[in-house]
N, C-alpha and C positions, 0 to 999 in steps of 0.2 A: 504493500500500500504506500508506503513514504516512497517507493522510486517510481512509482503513478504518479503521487503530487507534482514530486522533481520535476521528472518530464514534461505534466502538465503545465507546471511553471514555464520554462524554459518554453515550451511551444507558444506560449502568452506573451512572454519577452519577445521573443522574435517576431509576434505579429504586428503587438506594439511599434516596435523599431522599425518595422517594413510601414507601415502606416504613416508615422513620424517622418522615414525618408521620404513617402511620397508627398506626404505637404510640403515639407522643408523644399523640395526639388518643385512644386509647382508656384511656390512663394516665390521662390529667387527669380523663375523665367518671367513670372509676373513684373518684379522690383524690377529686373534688366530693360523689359520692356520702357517699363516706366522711366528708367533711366536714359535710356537711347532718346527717348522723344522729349526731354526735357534737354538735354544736348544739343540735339536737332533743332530746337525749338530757340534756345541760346546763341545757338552760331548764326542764324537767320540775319541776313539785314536789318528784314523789318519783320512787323506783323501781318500775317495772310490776308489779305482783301476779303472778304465777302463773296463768296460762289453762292449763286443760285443751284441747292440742290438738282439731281434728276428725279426723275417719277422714277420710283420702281418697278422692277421688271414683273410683269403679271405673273400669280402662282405656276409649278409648272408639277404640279405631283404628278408620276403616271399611275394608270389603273394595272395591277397585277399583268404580266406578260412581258413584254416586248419595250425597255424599258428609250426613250425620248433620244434621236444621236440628231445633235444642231451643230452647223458651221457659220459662224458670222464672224464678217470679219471690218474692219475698220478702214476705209482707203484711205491714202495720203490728199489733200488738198492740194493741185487739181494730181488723176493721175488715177495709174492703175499700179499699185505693186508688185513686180514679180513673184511667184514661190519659185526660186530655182532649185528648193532642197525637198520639193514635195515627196515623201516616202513611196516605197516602191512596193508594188502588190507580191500576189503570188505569196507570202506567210499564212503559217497556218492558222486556224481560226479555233477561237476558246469561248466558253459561254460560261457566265457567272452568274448561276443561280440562289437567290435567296434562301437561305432556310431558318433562320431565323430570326426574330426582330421587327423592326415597323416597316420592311420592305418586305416581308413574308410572301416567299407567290411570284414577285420581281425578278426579271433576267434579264442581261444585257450580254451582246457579242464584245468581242474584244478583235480587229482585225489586226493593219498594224500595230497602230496606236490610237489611243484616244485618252481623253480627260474624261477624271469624272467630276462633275460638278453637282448641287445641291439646287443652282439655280443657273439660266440664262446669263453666259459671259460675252461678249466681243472681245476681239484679238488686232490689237494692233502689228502687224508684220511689218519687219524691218530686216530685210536679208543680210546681216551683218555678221562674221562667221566671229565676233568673241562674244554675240548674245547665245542662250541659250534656249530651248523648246520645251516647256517654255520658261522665263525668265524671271519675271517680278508682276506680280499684282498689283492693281490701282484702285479702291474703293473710295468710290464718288459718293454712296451714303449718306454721310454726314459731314459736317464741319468740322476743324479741320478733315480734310482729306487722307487719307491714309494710304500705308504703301508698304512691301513685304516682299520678299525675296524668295523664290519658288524652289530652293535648292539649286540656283544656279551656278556654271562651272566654273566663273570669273567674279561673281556677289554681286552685289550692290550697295554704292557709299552714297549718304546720306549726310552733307555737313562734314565730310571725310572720316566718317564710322561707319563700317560695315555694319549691317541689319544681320539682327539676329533671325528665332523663327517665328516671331512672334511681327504685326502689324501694328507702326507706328506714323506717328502725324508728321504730314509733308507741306509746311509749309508754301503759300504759295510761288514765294520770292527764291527759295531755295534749292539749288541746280542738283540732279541727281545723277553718280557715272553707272551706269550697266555696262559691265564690258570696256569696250573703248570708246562708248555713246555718251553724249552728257543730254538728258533729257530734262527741260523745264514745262513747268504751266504756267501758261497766260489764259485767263479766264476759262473757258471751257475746251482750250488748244492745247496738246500736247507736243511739243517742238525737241524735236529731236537733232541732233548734227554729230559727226563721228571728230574724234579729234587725233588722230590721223592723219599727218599729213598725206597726200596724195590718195587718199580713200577710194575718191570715185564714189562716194557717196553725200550728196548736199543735204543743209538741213532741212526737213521736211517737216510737216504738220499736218497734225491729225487731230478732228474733230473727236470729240467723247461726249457723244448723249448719254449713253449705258450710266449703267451704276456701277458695274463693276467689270473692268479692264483689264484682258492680260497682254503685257509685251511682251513678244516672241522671236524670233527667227525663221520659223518655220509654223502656221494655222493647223490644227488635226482637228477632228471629230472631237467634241462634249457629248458626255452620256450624263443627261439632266436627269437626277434622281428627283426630283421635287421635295415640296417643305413639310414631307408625311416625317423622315428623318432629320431635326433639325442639325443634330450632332455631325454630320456631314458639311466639308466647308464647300465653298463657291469654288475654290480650287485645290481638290482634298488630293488627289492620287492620279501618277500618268500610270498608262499603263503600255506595254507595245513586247510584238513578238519579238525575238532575237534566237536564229538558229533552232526553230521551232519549239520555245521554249518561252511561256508569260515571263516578263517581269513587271515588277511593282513598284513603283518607288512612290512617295509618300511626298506631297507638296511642303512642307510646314505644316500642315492640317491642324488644325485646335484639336482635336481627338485623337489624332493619330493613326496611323492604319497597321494592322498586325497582318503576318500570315503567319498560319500554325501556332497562334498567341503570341510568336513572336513581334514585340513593336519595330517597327524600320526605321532605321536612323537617316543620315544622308542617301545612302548606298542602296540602288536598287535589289531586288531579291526576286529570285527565281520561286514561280508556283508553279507544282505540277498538276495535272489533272488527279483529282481527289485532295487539294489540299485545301485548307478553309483561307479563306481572308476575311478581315472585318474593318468594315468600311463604317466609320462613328459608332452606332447602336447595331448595325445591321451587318450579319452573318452569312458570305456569300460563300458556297463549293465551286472549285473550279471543274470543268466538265470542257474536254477535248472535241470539235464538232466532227473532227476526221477519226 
């Protein structure tokens, strides 16, 4: 009986302390947050103008099955954008179906590649090879504006601090580098120019109605889960084949995305057919179409 208690003890300590670390570790990504945009907010010129919000984008839940694939994309003011990196077919195809959670019943294909989103995003495309597919987030939502780095290969500096994984306030006066980009806003324009000398790429500008914007390299398919899971972010997880094999990689996502319980750090991960993933609340099996 006393080496029942012990043990029982001990197993109490340890749940305790596993508990304690996970607040302690969601405290600090909180305060970092906090920290960077009070930074950012310091090094500014000045203080952000006033933007007139955008309307937000209409609910986009889907009904059990076949789950929403949208491509929108943002053109340059005047002009048409090339994709000269558009992904190449023939990979093999995966299907993610729900099994447990508030997408219950829910499936979506997985070709090359795709986003998954929670809600309706627009892509700004900029064929520039030190962005990456995609890059950094734009959330036009609220006031200030905000802004977050998608796991990209080169960051993103804000007031010359790298962004963490978390989204903070972008001043409107305040120049941002993606890569070898420096991108500002001028009221509802998003003004881009490479700083690079001899580039071959000039500054360009791009209107933003949307609410919430991704700069990319390279546009793919969005698989809009709708606002049934809200735990799912706007730009939660890419996904795309490689040598007929899923991988996973995880945007920043507020939630995080696991496979096999595993959480995914920077680093993509390979999912086989029968492995689980979970995307916010929602519990998807991988299922091979071939």
């Amino acid at each position: 009986m006393p080496s029942l208690l012990i043990l029982f003890a001990a197993m109490l300590a340890v749940s305790v302390a596993i508990a304690a670390w996970l607040t302690w570790r969601d405290t600090r990504r909180q305060t970092k947050a906090a920290r960077i945009s009070a930074e950012i907010t310091a090094a500014s010129p000045q203080a952000a103008p006033a933007m007139p919000p955008s309307s937000p984008p209409p609910a986009s839940a889907q009904t059990p099955r076949e789950s929403n694939v949208q491509k929108t994309t943002i053109n340059p003011i005047p002009g048409q954008t090339p994709d000269p990196d558009a992904p190449i077919g023939d990979a093999r195809q995966f299907q993610l179906v729900c099994v447990s959670g508030a997408l219950s019943g829910t499936a979506f294909s997985v070709g090359d590649e795709c986003l998954i989103s929670r809600a309706p995003i627009c892509w700004i495309t900029i064929p520039d090879t030190t962005l990456s597919a995609p890059h950094l987030a734009i959330d036009l939502s609220q006031q200030p504006m905000r802004v977050k780095d998608l796991n990209s290969r080169n960051g993103v500096k804000l007031g010359g601090i790298r962004l963490s994984r978390s989204f903070v306030d972008w001043p409107a006066n305040q120049p941002l580098q993606a890569g070898t980009l420096t991108l500002r806003i001028e009221g509802n324009v998003l003004k881009a120019a490479s700083t690079q000398r001899g580039s071959g790429l000039p500054e360009k500008s791009y209107a933003m109605p949307a609410t919430f914007v991704v700069v990319t390299r390279r546009e793919m398919p969005v698989v809009i889960t709708g606002d049934i899971d809200q735990h799912i972010s706007d730009a939660h997880a890419l996904m795309y084949v490689d040598n007929d094999t899923l991988m996973v990689k995880d945007l920043n996502s507020s939630n995080g995305t696991r496979v096999n319980q595993k959480r995914l750090t920077t680093q993509p991960a390979p999912a086989q057919p029968g492995d689980i993933v979970e995307i916010g609340h929602s519990v998807f099996k991988v299922i091979s179409s071939q």
